[in-house]
VEXMIDO-633169 format. One record per residue: residue in one letter; x, y, z of N, C-alpha, C in turn. Coordinates in steps of 0.05 Angstrom, whole numbers, padded with zeros to 5 digits, always signed. Example, Ala and Ser with C-alpha at 12.3 -4.5 7.8 and 13.67 -1.06 7.14 Angstrom:
<rs>
a+00264-00114+00156+00246-00090+00156+00264-00066+00156
s+00257-00045+00142+00273-00021+00143+00258+00001+00157
</rs>
This chain:
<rs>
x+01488-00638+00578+01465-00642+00561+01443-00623+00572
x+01438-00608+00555+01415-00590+00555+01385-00601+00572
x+01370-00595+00590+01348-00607+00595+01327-00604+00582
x+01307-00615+00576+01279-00624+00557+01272-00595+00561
x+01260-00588+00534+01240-00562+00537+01219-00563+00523
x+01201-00556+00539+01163-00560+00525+01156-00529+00518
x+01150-00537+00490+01149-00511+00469+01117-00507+00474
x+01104-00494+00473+01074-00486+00477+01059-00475+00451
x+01045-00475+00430+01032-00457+00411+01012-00450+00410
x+01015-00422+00414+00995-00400+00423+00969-00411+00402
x+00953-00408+00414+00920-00414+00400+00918-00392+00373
x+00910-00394+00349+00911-00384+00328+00896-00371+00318
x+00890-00342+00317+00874-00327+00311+00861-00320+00289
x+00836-00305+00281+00829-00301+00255+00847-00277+00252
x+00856-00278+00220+00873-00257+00210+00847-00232+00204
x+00868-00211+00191+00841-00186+00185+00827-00195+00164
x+00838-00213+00140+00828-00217+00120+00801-00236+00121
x+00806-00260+00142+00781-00273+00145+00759-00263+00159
x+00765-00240+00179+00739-00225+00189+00727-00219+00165
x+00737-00199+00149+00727-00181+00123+00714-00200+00115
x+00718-00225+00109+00707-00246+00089+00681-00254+00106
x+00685-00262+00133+00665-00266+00144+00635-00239+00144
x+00645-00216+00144+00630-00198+00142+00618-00196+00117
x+00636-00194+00103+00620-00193+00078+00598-00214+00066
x+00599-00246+00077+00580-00258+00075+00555-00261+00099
x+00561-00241+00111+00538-00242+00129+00516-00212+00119
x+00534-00196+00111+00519-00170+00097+00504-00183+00069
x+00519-00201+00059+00510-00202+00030+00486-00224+00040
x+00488-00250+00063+00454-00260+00076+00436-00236+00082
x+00441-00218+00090+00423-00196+00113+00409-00192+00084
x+00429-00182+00070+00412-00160+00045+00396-00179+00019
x+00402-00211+00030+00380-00224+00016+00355-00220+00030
x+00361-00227+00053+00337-00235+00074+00315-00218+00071
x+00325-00192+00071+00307-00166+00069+00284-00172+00046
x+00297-00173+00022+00281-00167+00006+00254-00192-00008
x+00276-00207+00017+00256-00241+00012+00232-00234+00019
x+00231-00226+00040+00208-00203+00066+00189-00191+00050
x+00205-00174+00039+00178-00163+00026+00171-00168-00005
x+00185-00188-00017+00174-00203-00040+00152-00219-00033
x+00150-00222-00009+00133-00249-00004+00099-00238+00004
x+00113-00209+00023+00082-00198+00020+00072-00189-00002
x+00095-00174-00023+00081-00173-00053+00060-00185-00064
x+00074-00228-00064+00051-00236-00076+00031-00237-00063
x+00033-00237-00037+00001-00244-00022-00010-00218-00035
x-00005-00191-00032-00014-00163-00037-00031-00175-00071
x-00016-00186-00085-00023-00187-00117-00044-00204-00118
x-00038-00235-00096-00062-00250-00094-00087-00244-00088
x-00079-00234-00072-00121-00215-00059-00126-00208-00076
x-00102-00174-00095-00118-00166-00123-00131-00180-00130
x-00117-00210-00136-00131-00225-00164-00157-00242-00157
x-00155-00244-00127-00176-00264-00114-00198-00243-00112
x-00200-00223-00109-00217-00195-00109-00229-00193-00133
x-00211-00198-00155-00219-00189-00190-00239-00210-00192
x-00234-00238-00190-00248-00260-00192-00274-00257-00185
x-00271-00249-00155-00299-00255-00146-00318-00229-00153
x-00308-00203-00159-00321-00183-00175-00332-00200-00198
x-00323-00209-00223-00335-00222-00251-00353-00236-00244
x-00344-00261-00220-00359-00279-00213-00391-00265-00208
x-00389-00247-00191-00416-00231-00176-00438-00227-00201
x-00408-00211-00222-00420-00193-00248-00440-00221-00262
x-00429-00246-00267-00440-00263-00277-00465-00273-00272
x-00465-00269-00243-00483-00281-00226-00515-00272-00224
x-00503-00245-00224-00523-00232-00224-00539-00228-00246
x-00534-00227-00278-00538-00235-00297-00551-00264-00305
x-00544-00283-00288-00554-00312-00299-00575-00311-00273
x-00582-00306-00252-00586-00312-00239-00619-00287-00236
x-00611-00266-00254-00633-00245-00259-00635-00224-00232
x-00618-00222-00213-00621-00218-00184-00599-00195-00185
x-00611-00169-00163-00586-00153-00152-00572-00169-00139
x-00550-00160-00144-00524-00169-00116-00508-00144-00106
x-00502-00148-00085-00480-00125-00082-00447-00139-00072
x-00424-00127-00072-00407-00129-00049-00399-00107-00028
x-00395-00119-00005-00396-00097+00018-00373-00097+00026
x-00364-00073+00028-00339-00074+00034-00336-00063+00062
x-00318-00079+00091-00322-00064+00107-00290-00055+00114
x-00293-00030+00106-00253-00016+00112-00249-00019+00138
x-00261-00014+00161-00243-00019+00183-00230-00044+00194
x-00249-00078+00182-00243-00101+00192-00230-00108+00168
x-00221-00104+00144-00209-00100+00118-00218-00129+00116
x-00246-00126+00103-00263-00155+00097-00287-00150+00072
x-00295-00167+00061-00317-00151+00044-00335-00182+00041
x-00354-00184+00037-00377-00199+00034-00398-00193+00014
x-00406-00212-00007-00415-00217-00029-00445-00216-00012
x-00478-00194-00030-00495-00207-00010-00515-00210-00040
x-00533-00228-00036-00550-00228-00063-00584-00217-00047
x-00583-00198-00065-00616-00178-00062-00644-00192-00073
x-00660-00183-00055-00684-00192-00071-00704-00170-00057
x-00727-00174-00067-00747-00161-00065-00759-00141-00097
x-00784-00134-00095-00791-00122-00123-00781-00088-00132
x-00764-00088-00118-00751-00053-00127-00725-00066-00139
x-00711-00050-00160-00680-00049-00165-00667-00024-00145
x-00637-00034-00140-00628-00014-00137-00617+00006-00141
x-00614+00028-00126-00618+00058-00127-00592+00063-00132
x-00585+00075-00156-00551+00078-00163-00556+00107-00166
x-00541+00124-00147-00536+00154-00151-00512+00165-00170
x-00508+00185-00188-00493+00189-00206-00462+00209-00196
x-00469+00213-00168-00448+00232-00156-00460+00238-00120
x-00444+00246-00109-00459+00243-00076-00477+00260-00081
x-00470+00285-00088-00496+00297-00079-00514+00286-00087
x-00520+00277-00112-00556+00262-00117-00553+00249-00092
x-00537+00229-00089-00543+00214-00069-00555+00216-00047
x-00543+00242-00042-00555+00253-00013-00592+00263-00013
x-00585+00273-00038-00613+00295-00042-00635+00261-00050
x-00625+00240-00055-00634+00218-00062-00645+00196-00045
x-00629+00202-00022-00643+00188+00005-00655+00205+00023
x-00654+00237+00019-00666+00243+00036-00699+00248+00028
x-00711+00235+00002-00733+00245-00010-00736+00212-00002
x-00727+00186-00009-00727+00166+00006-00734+00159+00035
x-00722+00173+00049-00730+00185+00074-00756+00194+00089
x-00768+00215+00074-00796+00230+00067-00814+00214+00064
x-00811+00202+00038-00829+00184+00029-00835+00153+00051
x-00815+00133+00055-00816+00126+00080-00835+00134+00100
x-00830+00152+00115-00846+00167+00137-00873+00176+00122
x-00879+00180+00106-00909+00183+00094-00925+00157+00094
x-00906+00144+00085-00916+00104+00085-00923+00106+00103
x-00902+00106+00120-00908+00097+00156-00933+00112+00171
x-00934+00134+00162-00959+00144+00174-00982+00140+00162
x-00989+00136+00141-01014+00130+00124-01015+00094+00137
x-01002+00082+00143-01004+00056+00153-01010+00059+00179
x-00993+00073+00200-01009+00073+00218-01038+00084+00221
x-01045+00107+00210-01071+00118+00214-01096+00089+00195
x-01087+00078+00183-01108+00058+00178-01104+00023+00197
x-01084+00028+00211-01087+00008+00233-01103-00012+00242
x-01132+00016+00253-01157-00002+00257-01166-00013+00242
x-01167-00005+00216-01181-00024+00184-01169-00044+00176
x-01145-00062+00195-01139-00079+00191-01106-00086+00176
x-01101-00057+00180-01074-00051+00178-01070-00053+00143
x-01040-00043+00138-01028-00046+00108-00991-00053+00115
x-00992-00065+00092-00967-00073+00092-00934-00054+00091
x-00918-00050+00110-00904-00025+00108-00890-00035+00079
x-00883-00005+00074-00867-00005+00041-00846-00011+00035
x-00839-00046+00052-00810-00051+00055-00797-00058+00020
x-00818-00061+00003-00812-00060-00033-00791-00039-00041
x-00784-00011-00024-00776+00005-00031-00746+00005-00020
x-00741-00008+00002-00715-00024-00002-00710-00051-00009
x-00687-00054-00016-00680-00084-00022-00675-00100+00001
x-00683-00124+00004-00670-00138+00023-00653-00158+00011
x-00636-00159+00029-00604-00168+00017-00594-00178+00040
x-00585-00208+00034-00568-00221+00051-00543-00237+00048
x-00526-00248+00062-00499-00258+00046-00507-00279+00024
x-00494-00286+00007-00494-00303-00020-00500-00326+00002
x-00507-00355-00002-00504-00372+00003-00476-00394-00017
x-00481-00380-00045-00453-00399-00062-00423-00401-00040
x-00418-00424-00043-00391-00427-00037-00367-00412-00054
x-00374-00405-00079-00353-00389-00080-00348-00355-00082
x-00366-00351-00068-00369-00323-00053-00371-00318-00018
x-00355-00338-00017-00353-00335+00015-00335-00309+00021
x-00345-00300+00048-00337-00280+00056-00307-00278+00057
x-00291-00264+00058-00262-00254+00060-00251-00236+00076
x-00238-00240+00094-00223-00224+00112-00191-00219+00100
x-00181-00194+00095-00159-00210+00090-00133-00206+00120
x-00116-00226+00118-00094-00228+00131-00074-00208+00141
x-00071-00198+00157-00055-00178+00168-00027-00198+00149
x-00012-00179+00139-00003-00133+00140-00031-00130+00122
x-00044-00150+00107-00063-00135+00083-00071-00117+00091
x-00080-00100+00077-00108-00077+00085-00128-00080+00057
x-00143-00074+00068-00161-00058+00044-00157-00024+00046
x-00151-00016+00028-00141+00014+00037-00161+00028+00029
x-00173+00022+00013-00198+00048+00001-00215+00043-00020
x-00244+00046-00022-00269+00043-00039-00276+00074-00042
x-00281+00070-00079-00287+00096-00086-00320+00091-00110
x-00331+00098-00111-00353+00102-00134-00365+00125-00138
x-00386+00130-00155-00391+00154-00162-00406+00168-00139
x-00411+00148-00118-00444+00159-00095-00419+00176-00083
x-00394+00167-00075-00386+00178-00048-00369+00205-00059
x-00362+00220-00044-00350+00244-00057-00313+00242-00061
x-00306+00224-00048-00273+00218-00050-00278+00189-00037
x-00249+00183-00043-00241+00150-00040-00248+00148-00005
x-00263+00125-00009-00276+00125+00026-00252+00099+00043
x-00243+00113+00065-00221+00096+00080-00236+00092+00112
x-00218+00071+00110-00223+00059+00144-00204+00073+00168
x-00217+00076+00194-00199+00090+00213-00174+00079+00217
x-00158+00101+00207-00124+00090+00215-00117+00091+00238
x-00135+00093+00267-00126+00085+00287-00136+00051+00291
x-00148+00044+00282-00163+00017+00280-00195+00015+00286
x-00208-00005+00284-00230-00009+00282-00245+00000+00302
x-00273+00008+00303-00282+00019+00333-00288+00001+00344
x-00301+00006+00370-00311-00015+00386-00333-00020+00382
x-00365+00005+00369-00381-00013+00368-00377-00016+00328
x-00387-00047+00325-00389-00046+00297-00398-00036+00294
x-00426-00023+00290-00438-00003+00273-00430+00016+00270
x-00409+00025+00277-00391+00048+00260-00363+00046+00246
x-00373+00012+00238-00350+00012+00216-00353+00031+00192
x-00342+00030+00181-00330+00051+00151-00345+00026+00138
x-00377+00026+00126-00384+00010+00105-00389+00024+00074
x-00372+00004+00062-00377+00018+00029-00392-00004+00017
x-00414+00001-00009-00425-00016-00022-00417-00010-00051
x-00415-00035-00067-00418-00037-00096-00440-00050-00098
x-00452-00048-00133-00481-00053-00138-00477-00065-00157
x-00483-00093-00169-00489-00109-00185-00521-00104-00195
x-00530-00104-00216-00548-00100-00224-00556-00129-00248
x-00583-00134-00243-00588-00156-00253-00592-00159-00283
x-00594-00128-00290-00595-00125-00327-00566-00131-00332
x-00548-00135-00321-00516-00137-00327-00499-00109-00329
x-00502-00095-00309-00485-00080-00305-00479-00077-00273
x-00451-00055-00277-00439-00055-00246-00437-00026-00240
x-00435-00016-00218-00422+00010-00204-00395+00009-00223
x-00384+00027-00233-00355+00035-00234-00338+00044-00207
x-00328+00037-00202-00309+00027-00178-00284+00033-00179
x-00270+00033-00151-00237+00028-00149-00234+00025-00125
x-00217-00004-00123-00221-00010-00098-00184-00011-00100
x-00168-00008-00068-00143-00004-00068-00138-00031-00037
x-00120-00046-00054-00104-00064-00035-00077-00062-00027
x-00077-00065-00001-00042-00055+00006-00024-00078+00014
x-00003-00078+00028+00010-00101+00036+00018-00088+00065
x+00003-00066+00070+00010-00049+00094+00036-00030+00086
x+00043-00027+00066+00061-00016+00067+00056+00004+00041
x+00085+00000+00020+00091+00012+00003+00068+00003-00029
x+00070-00025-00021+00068-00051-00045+00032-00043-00041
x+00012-00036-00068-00014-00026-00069-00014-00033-00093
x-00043-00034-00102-00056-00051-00123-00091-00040-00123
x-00082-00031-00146-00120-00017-00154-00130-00033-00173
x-00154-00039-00165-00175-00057-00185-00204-00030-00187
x-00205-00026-00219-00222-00010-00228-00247-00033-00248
x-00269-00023-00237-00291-00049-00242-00302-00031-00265
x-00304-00044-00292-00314-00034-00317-00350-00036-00311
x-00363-00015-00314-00393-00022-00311-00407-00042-00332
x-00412-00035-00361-00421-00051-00381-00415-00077-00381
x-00382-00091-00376-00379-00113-00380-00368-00135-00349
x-00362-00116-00320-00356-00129-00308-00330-00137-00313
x-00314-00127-00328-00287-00132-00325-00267-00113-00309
x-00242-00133-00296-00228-00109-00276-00197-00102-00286
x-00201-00087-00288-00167-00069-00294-00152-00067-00264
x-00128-00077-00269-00101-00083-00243-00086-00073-00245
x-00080-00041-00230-00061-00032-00237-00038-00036-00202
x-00010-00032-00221+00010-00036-00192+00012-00003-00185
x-00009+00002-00155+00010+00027-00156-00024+00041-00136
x-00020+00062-00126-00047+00072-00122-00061+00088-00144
x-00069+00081-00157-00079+00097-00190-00097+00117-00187
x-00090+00148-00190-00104+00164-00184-00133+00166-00194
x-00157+00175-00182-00182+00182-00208-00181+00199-00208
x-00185+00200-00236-00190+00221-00261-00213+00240-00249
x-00224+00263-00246-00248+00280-00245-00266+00268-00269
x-00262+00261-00299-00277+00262-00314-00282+00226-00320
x-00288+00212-00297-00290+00186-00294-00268+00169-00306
x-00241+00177-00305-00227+00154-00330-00229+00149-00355
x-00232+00168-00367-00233+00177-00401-00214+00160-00411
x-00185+00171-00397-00166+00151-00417-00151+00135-00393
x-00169+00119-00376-00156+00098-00370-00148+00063-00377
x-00117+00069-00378-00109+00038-00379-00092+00027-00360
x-00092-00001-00367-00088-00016-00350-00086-00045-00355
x-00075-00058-00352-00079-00083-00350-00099-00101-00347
x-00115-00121-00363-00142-00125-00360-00133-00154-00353
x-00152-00165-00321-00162-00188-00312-00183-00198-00322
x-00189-00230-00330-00212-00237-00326-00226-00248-00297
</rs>
């Protein structure tokens, strides 16, 4: 009689076919995952647009019911902007292209320093009031729904354009300086008869994904386009776009 024999079975491996299968469902997760990524900054990228368009109308309205300049300030390097409402007895000074602008504060400028000296030389007679009428003074909104806005990294604010500055004005792409006062500040101008600066302001997602909001002057309405939308030389003759309220 034969003695007992203990049979052993080798531990069972994956064949070639179940690797492949396994691979293939891990490529086909990866290549969801990706695009989840950047769908997701999309909407934030679209939401700012639209939270941006809002509070543009909002300003436009405001300033209209409320009889008052406003401005928004845009600051490109901390990619933030702040609503401020103006007062004092001057309107403000909307230049039609930089150069006025330039040739526009520097006669601003002049004039200033003439004030200042005709005030100081009557001093002893009990002084005069400097010619602070000739700027606006302007401070943040107090409304709650113009609170200030920073937005969220990857966002950027990528670029403010109007007629004062001579091309689309950007923040340093190495990052913000150290002292604030040399952030990259841009202003838009609400005007209390009911009009606005014509504008274009550019939102990014840090990346590819950009969104231009072009501010209609007469009515305060903003056009959203997907994309960096070039300007026209002859202000946007035939631009369209998609219209927000």
């Amino acid at each position: 009689m034969s003695p007992n024999r203990r049979t052993t079975t080798a531990p069972a491996g994956f064949t070639l076919m179940e690797i492949l299968v396994v691979m293939a469902l891990l490529t086909l997760l990866l290549g969801m995952t990706i695009p989840y990524v950047g769908g997701v900054l999309g909407v934030q990228v679209r939401s700012a647009a639209r939270q941006l368009a809002g509070t543009i109308r909002y300003t436009f309205d405001e300033a209209v019911l409320e009889s008052s300049n406003f401005r928004i300030v845009f600051n490109l390097d901390r990619h933030a902007y702040t609503v401020e409402r103006c007062s004092g007895t001057s309107t403000a000074i909307l230049y039609r292209s930089a150069e006025e602008r330039e040739r526009g504060e520097e006669r601003l400028a002049e004039k200033l320093r003439r004030l200042e000296d005709y005030a100081q030389s009557r001093s002893g007679m009990g002084g005069l009031p400097l010619a602070d009428t000739l700027l606006q003074s302007c401070s943040q909104s107090q409304d709650p729904n113009l609170a200030p806005v920073i937005l969220e990294e990857p966002l950027t604010l990528l670029g403010v354009w109007t007629p004062q500055y001579p091309d689309v004005m950007r923040g340093d792409p190495d990052g913000p300086p150290d002292d604030p006062a040399e952030d990259q500040i841009v202003v838009v101008n609400f005007l209390k008869g009911g009009y606005v600066e014509r504008a274009f302001i550019y939102l990014s997602d840090g990346g590819d994904d950009i969104y231009t909001l072009e501010i209609e002057p007469l009515t305060g309405m903003v056009n959203m386009y997907n994309g960096e939308y070039e300007i026209p030389r002859e202000y946007w003759q035939n631009a369209r776009g998609r219209r927000w309220m």
